[in-house]
ZAMARGU-4260 file (C-alpha; in steps of 0.2 Angstrom, whole numbers, plus 5000, padded with zeros to 4 digits):
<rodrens>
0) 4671/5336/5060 | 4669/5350/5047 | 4651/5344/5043 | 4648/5345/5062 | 4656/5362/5064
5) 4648/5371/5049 | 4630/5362/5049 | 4616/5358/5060 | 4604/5344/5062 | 4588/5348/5063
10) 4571/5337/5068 | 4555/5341/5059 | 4540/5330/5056 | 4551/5315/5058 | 4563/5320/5046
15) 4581/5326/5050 | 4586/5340/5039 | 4603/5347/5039 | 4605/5365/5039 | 4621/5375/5034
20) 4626/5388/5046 | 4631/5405/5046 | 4651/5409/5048 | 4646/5416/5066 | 4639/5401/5071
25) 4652/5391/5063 | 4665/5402/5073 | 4655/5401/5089 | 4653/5381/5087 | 4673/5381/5084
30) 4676/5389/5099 | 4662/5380/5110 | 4674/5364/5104 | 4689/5371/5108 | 4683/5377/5125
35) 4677/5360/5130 | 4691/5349/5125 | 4703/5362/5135 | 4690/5360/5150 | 4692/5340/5150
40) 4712/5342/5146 | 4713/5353/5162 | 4703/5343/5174 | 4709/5326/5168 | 4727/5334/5173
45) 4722/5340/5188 | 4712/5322/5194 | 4730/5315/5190 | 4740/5327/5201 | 4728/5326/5217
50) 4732/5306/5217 | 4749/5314/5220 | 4754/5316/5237 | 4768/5329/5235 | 4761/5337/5219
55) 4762/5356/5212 | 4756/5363/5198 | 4761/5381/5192 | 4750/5392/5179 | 4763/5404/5167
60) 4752/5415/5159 | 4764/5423/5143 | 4748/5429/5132 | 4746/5446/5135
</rodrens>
């Protein structure tokens, strides 16, 4: 996953070359991950509690 998260794979003249990126990027891929897999936790939890007749779900938000 580091190799994924740090490099990119790029296609040029029917070659693949691998390119390192910068700790921004790096950072912004890192987050784009996190963000995703929360997304997909999230709604996989909610498809699970419509199927639920009597179903609640409450939101504590402690981060600020």
């Amino acid at each position: 996953m580091a190799q994924w998260l740090c490099h990119r794979r790029l296609a040029v003249g029917g070659e693949m070359l691998v390119k390192p990126m910068t700790g921004q990027q790096a950072n912004e891929a890192r987050d784009a991950l996190a963000k995703h897999v929360y997304e997909q936790l999230l709604n996989s939890s909610l498809r699970a509690h419509r199927e639920q007749p009597k179903s609640f779900i409450g939101v504590l938000d402690i981060y600020g």
